[in-house]
Every structure is written in structure tokens, then in C-alpha cells.
VOGU-3710 file (C-alpha; in Angstrom, 3 decimals, decimal comma):
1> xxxxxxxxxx> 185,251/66,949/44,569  187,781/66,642/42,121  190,837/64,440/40,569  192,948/63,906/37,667  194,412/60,781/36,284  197,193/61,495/33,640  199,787/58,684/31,259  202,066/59,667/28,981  202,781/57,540/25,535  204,210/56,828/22,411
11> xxxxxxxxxx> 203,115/55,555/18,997  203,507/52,109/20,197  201,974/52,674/23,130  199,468/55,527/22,893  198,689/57,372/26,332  194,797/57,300/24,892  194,980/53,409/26,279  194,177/55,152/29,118  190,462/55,567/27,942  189,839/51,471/27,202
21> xxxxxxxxxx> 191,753/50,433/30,499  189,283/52,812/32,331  186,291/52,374/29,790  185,864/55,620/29,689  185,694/56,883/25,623  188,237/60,067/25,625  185,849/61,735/23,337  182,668/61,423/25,584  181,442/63,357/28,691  179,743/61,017/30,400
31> xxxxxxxxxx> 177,679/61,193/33,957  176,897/58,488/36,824  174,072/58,743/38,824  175,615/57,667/42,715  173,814/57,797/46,108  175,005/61,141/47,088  175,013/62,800/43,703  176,471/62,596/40,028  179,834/61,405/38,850  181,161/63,091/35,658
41> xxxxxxxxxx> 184,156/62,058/33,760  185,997/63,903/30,973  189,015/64,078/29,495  190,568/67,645/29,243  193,365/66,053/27,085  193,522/63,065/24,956  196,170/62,602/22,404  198,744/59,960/21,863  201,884/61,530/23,721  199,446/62,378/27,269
51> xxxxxxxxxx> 196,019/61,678/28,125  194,151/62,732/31,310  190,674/61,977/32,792  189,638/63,740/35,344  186,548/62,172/37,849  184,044/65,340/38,760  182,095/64,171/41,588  178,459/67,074/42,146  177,583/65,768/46,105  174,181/67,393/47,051
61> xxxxxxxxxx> 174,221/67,546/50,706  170,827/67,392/51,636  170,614/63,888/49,915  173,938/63,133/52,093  171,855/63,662/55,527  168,725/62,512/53,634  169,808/59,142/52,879  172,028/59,266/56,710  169,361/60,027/58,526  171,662/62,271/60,259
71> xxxxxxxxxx> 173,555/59,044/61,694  176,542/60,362/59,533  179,874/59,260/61,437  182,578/61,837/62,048  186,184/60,775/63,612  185,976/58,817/66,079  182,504/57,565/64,796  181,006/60,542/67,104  177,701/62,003/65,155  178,476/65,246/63,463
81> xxxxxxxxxx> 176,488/68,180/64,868  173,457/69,039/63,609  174,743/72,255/61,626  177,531/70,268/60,323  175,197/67,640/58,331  174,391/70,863/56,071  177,541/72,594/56,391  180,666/70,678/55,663  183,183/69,848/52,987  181,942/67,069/51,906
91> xxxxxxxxxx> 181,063/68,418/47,942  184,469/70,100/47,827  186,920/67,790/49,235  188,081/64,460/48,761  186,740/61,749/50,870  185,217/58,469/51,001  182,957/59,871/48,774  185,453/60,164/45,950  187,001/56,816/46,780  183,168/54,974/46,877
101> xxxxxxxxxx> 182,640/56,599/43,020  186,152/55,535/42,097  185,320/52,195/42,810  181,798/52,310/41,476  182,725/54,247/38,361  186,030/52,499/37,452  185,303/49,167/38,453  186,592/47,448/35,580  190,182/49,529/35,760  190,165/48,840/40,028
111> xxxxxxxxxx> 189,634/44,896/39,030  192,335/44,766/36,580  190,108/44,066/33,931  190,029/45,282/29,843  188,785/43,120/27,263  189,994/45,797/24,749  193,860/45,857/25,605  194,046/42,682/27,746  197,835/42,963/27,199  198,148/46,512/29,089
121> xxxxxxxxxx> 196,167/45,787/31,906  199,439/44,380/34,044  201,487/46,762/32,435  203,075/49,793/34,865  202,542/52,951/33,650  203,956/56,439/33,960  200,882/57,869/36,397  200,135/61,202/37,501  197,465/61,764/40,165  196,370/65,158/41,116
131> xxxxxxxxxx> 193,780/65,854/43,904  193,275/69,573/44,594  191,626/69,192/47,803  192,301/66,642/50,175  191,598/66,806/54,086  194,733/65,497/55,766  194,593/64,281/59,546  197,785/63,969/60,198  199,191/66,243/57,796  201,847/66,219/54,928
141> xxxxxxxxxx> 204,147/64,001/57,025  201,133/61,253/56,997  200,597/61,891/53,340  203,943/60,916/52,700  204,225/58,070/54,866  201,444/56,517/53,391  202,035/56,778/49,878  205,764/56,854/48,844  206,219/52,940/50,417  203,975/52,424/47,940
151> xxxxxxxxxx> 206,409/53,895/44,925  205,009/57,458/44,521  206,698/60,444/44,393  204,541/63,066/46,753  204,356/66,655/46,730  202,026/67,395/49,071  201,370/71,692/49,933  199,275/72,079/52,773  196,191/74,836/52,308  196,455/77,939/54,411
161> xxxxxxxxxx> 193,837/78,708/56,225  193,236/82,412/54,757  195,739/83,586/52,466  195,202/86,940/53,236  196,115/86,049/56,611  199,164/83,634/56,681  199,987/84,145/60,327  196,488/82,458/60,753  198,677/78,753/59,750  197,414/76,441/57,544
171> xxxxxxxxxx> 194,193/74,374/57,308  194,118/70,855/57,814  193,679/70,245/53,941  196,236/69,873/51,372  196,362/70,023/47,850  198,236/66,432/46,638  200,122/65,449/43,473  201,345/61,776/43,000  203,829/60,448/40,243  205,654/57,565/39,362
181> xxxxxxxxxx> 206,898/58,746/36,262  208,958/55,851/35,465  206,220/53,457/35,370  206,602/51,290/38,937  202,955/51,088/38,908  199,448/49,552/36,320  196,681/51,565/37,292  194,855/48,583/39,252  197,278/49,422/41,684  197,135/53,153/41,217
191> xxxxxxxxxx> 193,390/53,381/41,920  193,611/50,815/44,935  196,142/52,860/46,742  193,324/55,696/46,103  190,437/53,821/47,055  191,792/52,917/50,509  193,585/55,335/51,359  191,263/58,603/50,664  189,274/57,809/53,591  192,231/56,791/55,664
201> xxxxxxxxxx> 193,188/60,538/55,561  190,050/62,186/56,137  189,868/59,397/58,851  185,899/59,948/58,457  183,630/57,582/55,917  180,033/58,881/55,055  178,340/55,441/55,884  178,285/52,746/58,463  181,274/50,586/58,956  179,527/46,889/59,127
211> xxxxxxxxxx> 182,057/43,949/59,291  182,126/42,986/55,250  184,355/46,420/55,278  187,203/43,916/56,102  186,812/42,190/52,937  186,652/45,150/50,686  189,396/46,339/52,449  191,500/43,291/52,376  190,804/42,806/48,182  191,897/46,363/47,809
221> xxxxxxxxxx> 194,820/45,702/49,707  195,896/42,727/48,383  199,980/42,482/46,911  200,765/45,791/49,580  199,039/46,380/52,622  200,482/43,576/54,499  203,735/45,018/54,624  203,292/48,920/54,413  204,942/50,557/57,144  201,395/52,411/58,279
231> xxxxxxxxxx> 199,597/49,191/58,047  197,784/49,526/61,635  197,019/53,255/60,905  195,625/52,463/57,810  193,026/49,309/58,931  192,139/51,518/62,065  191,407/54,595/59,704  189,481/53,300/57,115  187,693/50,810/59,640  186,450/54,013/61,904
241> xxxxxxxxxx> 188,115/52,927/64,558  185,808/49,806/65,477  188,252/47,968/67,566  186,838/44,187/66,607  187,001/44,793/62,711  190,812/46,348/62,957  192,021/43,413/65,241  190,063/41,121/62,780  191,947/42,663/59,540  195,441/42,618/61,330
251> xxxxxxxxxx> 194,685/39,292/62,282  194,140/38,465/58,443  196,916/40,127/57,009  199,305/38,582/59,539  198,131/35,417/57,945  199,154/36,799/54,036  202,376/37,871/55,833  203,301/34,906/57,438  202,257/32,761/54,600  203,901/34,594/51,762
261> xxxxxxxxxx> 206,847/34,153/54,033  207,204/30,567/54,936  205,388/29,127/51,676  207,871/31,460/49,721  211,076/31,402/51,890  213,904/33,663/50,735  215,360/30,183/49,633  212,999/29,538/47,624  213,107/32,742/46,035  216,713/32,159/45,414
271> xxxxxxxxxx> 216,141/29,079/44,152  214,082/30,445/41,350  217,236/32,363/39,890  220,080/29,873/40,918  222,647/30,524/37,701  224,274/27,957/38,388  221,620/25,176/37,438  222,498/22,620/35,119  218,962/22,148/33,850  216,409/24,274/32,302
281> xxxxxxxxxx> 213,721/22,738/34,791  211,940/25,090/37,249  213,642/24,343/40,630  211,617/22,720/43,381  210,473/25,308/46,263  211,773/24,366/49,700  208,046/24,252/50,966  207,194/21,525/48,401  210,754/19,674/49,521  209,463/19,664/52,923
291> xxxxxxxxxx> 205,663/18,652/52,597  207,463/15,432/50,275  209,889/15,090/53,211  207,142/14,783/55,979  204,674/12,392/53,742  207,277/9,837/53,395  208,752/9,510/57,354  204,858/9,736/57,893  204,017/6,405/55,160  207,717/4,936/56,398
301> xxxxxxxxxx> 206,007/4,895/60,254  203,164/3,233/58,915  200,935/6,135/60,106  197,623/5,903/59,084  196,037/9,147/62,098  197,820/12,040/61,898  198,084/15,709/63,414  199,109/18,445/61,859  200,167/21,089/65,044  200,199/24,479/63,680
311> xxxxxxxxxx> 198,293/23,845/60,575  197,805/26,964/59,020  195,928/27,456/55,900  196,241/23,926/55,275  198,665/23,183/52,560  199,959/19,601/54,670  196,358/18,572/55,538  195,635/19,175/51,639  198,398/17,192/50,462  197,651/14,647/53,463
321> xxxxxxxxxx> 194,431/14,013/52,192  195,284/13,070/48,169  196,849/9,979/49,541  194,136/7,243/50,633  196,276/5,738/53,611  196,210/8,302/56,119  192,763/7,538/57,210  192,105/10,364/59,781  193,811/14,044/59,533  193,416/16,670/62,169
331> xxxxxxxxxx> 194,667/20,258/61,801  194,834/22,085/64,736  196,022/25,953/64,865  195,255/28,841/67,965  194,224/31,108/65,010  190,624/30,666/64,074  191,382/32,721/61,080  194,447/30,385/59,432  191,452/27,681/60,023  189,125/29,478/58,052
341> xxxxxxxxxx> 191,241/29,873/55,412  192,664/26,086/55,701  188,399/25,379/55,169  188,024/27,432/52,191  191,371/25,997/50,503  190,154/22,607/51,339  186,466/23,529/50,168  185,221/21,220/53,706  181,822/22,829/52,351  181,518/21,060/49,253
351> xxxxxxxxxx> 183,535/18,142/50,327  182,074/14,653/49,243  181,059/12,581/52,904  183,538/9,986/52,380  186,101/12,490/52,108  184,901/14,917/55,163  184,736/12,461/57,388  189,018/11,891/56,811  189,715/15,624/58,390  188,582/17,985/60,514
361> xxxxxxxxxx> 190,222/21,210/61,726  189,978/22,259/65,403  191,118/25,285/67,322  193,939/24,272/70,165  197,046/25,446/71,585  200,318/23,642/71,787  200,974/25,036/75,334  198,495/23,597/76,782  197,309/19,368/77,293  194,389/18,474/75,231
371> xxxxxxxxxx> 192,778/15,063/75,434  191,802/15,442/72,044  195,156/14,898/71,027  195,594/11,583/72,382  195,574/8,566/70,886  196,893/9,324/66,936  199,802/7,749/64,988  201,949/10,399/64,015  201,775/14,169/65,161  204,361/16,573/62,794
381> xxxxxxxxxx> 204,824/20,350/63,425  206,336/21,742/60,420  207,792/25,215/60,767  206,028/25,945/64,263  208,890/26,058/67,413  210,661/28,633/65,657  207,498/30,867/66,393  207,290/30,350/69,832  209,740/32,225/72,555  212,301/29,776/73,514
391> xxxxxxxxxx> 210,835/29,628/77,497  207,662/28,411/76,098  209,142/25,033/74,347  208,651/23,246/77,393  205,023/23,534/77,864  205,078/22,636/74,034  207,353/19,641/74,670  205,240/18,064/77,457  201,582/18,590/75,761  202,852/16,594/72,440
401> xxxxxxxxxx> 205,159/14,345/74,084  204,028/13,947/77,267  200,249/14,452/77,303  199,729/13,309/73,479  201,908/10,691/73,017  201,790/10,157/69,122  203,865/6,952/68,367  205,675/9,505/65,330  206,488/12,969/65,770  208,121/14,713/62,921
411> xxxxxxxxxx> 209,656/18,087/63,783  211,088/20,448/61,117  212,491/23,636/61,780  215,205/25,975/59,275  218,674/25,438/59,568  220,219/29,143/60,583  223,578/27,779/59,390  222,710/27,836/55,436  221,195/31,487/55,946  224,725/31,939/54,473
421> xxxxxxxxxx> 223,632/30,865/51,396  220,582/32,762/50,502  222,258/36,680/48,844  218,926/37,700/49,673  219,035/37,767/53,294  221,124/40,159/54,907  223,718/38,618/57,382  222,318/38,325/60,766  218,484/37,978/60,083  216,494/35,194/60,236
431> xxxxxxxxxx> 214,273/34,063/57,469  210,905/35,607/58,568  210,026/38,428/61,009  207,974/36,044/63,297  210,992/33,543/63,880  211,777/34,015/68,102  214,953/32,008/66,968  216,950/29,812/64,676  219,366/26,799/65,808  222,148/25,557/63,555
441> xxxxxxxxxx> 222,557/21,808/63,437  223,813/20,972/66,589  221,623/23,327/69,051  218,617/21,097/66,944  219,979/17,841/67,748  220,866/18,963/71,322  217,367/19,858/71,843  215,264/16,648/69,809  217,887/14,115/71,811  217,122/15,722/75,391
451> xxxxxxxxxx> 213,328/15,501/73,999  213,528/11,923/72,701  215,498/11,106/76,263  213,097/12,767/78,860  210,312/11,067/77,151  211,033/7,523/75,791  211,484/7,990/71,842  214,353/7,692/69,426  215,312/10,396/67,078  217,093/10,583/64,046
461> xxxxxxxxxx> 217,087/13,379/61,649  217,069/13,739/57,909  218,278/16,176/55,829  215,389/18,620/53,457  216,504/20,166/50,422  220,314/20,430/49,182  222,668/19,287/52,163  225,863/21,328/52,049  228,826/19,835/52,267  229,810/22,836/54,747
471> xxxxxxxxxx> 226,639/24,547/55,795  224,064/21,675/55,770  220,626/21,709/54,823  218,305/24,574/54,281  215,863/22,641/56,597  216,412/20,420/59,511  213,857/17,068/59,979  214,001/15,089/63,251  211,523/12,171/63,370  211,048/10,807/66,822
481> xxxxxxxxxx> 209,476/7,334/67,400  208,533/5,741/70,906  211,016/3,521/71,461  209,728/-0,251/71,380  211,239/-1,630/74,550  212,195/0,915/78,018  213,344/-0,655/81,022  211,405/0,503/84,039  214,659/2,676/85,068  213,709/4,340/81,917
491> xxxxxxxxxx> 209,923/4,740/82,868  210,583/6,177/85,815  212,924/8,982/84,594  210,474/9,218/81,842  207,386/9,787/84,974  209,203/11,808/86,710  210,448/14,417/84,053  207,114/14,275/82,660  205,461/15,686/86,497  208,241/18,011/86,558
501> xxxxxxxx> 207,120/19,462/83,085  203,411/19,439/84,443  204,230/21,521/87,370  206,368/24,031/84,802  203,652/24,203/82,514  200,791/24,769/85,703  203,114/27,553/87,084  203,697/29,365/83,425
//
């Protein structure tokens, strides 16, 4: 089992850097005792204008079904036949094998990590990866799919089967060269993109697949997975298959997805290089505009027990709690994943008494009633209706304002008419994938004041972020607030809209 890792460099920049970012001396042969064998890496070149180190990994098979027991998983997770535990591939071609010494050999270089040339570690490289002998699934079409999203140029040659016999077609391994030549990549990344996706090919790994897979393959993952095109390929793959992990892990990266998006909205992104600021100061992101926006309506109601609908990983219930006069905070989400990632940012764990008994987090949805919603001052979903299908805003509508009841509801949701403004965006998309729809200013309005009417509250709305003179702002705010006196007219409109939503919501 066999690969090649090669740089190019200059005087400046000698390609023997390659040696201290992988710790690996370019004048040693060195050897690593691993489970299934030994790990040797050399360097059949090292000089300043190219260096490559090549990983040699000797896999004794009868210590592979030794240490397996014979409970080796093939695809599919089936056992392999007897015969096969002996006879097989595994020393010759590249598999999770290669990827487990990778990470166990470089583990420095996979980290990111060099004490020697600290300043070269997030520095992109030209890379060339070679990997004579890789079994392909899927063939060169899958190859290619899963690496070039990722910046590589792929020449991929499938392996013929006997080439003495060509009519016999080709085998399913291929012989694989990667290169990013104009240095897109640092080698963190390089070897990451290896390490997960090796396996993911031979769609076989060599040891049991227990749940902490999902974290190693989430940290591997990390700044690309969550967008690749082959995403649920990928987690399936390298997670044999096992149906609970790979929901589990799509579950997750959903999460990274839909927070990079609406904590780093394409506004804010264009924010960051507005020319035409007068100041030299950092602009405010639209996410910290907002969470400002909501804490003063919510101090202006006097609110003191407050819900946070569709909390998420916790960024309002965080900033909720660094100010001593909202007594009681409650963040609710259907995903019991964003929870456990709102706990960890909000370290509930480690959390001083005083302070833990101020929040808890509790699993709910917003289409359904839920007694335990009743009875708080203020209730705000920031950023949530746009996620639901239009249809399903009325069973929404009813179990916050006419189940819950919250004397303060804050409602925030983008405006689609500054879209316009973001060169970022291309014209006719909304700001994140997940977004069922976005209202300009009036549909909003339309909406909150039909809300507000069917279920005794006033609304008025405030602008977040710059308000256009023409387009408006980047984010709408309505706050509604019970109104203080309704004539029994009122009440009984109120009643009767609110049994007409119940019976909606029961049908649905």
C-alpha cells in the first residue's frame, strides 16, 4: 500500500518544508509499528525546488484476521468469506488502512500543527498526490466527483483487469493522481480530503464502525464536507452504511450549514468589504444587529421570562443570559442536536447553580400546543418562519399566539426586497438554501397585522440594520404586544378564530 506526497519551492520557500510540516526528517527512513503492520516513510527526493515523501504501508494479513477475529466488515457490513480474510487486497491497495496510518503517522500535519514553521502551516501549497492503487466503487466518475469540488485536478486511469487481455474490461481499481498546482490547498486539508475519503471509495473499513466514527468524521470534515456535492455518499460510505450514525452526521452537518448561513448571512459577508465605508472600523454583522435589536424591544416590554422558539445553538439564550434582568430563559428547538450544541456553547455542565437555574433548553415543536409554553413574558422567534412551508404558519400562529399567549412576541424575518443589495447573491435566490420563502415589506406587515388582529395584540415593526431609503432594511422586526383593553366584540372574534385555528391545526 503505497502513496506519494510531492511540493514544489523556491529559495524563499524551500519545498523541504515539507519534511517539518509533516515531521518527518527528509534525510531519515523511518518505520511505525501500526495494528496491522509497519508504516515506512521516505523521501525519494528532497531538495529545495521539489520534495516528496512517500508513506509505505507492509499489512501482514494474518494479523488483519488475527486481531478481527474474522468479524472483518466487507460492503454492506456483510462478513467477508472465509478465503477472503487470507486472500484479499488489503496489503496492496489503498484503503482504510492507508487512511488509519495517515492519520496515526501524520498526526501533527492532519491537525494543522508545526512548531518548526508555525507560519507555513495555513499556507496553500502546490500538492501532488499519487496513489498507484486505489479500489474505486463507483469508478473514475466517483473519483472525480468527490475530489475536484474540493479544488483538485484528477486524473484518474482505471486498471484493466489483464492487460494481456483487454477485451476482459477493466478492474474495479484505479491508479489516481491529484494536483493543485497552483496552491488552492495547506496540506491539513490535503491529508483530510485523504483520510476520509480513502475508505469512502473502497466503501469497506477494516474495523467496526461504533458511533464516535461521527466525530472523527465530522473533525476531518470540518471547513468542506457540509457543502460537497457527494456529502450523503460520503457519510454513508465511510459510516458502513449504519443507517442511525449517517442520519446522525447529516443531521450535524445540517446544523454547520445552516449556522454558517444565518450567523454569516451573505450581508454580512458584504458588509465586511463595503468600499464605500467612511470609517476604518470593522462593520457590525447583521446577526449581532439583530440579537441588539431583540434585547432592547425585550428590556423596553419589561420582560423579565422569555422564550427563545427555534433556538438553535444558542447564540440569543447566551447573550440573554449576560444581562441579570431576564430572570428565566427557555430555548426550545425540534432538533435535539442544535440543543446539544446550544449546551456545550453555553457550558450548562459547568454552569455555576445560580446561573443554571436562569435557563434551560427543551425539545418542542412550534406546530404543535405545549403547556409548557404558557405563562412567560415575551416569546421571540428570530429567523424561524422563513423555514417553515408557508401552509404550516398557521399551526405556528395558533400554538404561540393562541395556546402560549406571551404578553411580547418579537418576530424577525429577512427582508427579500434588499436581496438587491447584496452583489453576492445572484438575482432571484434567497439568502439560505433552507428559506421556504421570503416576504418584502408589505407581505410581512400583511401577515403580523392579520396575526396581531385574529388574536388581540398590537404590532408595530422596527427596522434592523441600514434602512434603505428605497429597498428597506436587510431585516424586518415586528413586536406584537397583547393589547391592554379588548371589548368583548373583540374576544369573541378573538375565540372564535382561535377554535377555527385548533380545528386546522387537529386536521393538518
Amino acid at each position: 500500500m503505497f502513496l506519494t506526497i510531492s511540493t514544489s519551492g523556491t529559495p524563499e520557500s524551500p519545498a523541504t518544508d515539507l519534511g517539518f510540516l509533516l515531521h518527518k526528517h527528509p534525510d531519515n527512513a523511518q518505520a511505525f509499528s501500526t495494528s496491522y503492520g509497519t508504516a515506512h516513510v521516505l523521501y525519494p527526493e528532497a531538495s529545495v525546488e521539489r520534495c516528496t515523501a512517500a508513506l509505505l504501508l507492509e499489512v501482514d494479513p494474518v494479523a488483519l484476521v488475527r486481531r478481527g477475529r474474522g468479524k472483518e466488515k466487507g460492503r454492506g457490513g456483510a462478513p467477508d468469506a472465509a478465503l477472503a480474510q487470507y486472500v484479499n487486497d488489503r496489503p496492496y491497495a489503498a484503503s482504510s488502512l492507508l487512511a488509519v496510518a495517515l492519520s496515526a503517522v501524520f498526526s501533527s500535519a492532519l491537525r494543522g500543527v508545526c512548531k518548526a514553521r508555525p507560519e507555513r502551516v495555513g499556507q496553500p501549497l502546490p500538492l501532488r498526490i499519487e496513489v498507484p492503487a486505489l479500489p474505486a466503487r463507483g469508478g473514475a466518475d466517483l473519483v472525480r466527483g468527490l475530489f475536484e469540488p474540493l479544488g483538485w485536478t484528477v486524473d484518474v486511469t482505471p486498471v484493466p483487469l489483464d492487460e494481456q487481455f483487454p477485451e476482459w474490461g477493466d478492474s474495479r481499481y484505479v491508479s489516481l493522481v491529484l494536483d493543485v498546482p497552483d496552491g488552492k490547498l495547506t496540506l491539513s486539508e490535503a491529508l483530510r480530503h485523504l483520510y476520509v475519503l480513502l475508505p469512502v471509495l473502497d466503501d469497506a473499513k477494516h474495523y467496526w464502525v461504533s458511533p464516535d466514527e461521527v466525530d472523527k468524521l465530522l473533525r476531518a470534515g470540518e471547513g468542506w464536507l457540509a457543502d460537497h456535492p457527494e456529502q450523503q455518499v460520503i457519510t454513508s460510505r465511510y459510516l458502513a452504511r449504519r443507517w442511525s450514525l449517517t442520519r446522525e452526521a447529516m443531521d450535524r452537518l445540517e446544523l454547520v450549514r445552516l449556522a454558517d448561513a444565518d450567523d454569516t448571512d451573505v450581508e454580512e459577508i458584504d458588509n465586511a468589504v463595503d468600499e464605500e465605508a467612511d470609517t476604518d472600523e470593522a462593520p457590525v454583522p447583521l446577526a449581532v444587529l439583530r440579537r441588539e435589536a431583540i434585547l432592547t424591544a425585550l428590556t423596553a416590554a419589561g420582560a423579565g421570562r422569555v422564550l427563545d422558539l427555534g433556538c438553535g445553538q444558542g447564540q440569543l439564550v447566551q447573550a440573554l443570559l449576560k444581562d441579570a434582568r431576564f430572570t428565566e430563559i427557555v430555548g426550545v428547538d425540534v432538533s435535539m442536536r442544535a440543543l446539544t450544541i446550544a449546551s456545550r456553547r453555553l457550558k450548562l455542565d459547568r454552569m455555576g447553580e445560580r446561573q443554571a437555574d436562569r435557563v434551560q433548553l427543551f425539545q418542542g415543536s412550534l406546530a404543535y400546543t405545549d403547556k409548557r409554553l404558557k405563562g412567560y413574558d415575551a416569546a421571540v422567534l428570530s429567523e424561524v418562519i422563513e423555514h417553515l412551508d408557508v401552509e404550516r404558519l398557521p399551526a405556528l400562529e395558533y400554538a404561540v399566539f393562541g395556546s402560549a399567549r406571551p404578553r411580547t412576541v418579537l418576530v424577525t424575518t429577512p427582508n427579500v426586497e434588499y436581496n438587491v443589495r447584496w452583489e453576492t447573491l445572484p438575482a432571484g435566490h434567497v439568502r439560505h438554501g433552507d428559506h421556504r420563502f421570503e416576504w418584502t415589506r408589505e407581505e410581512f406587515r400583511a401577515w403580523a397585522r392579520k396575526v396581531a388582529e385574529r388574536h388581540g395584540y398590537d404590532v408595530e415593526f422596527v427596522p434592523v440594520g441600514d434602512d434603505d431609503p428605497e429597498v428597506g432594511p436587510p431585516t424586518q422586526l415586528a413586536v406584537f404586544t397583547q393589547a391592554d383593553k379588548a371589548d368583548k366584540t373583540n374576544k369573541n372574534v378573538e375565540n372564535g378564530e382561535n377554535d377555527k385555528n385548533a380545528k386546522e391545526v387537529r386536521a393538518a
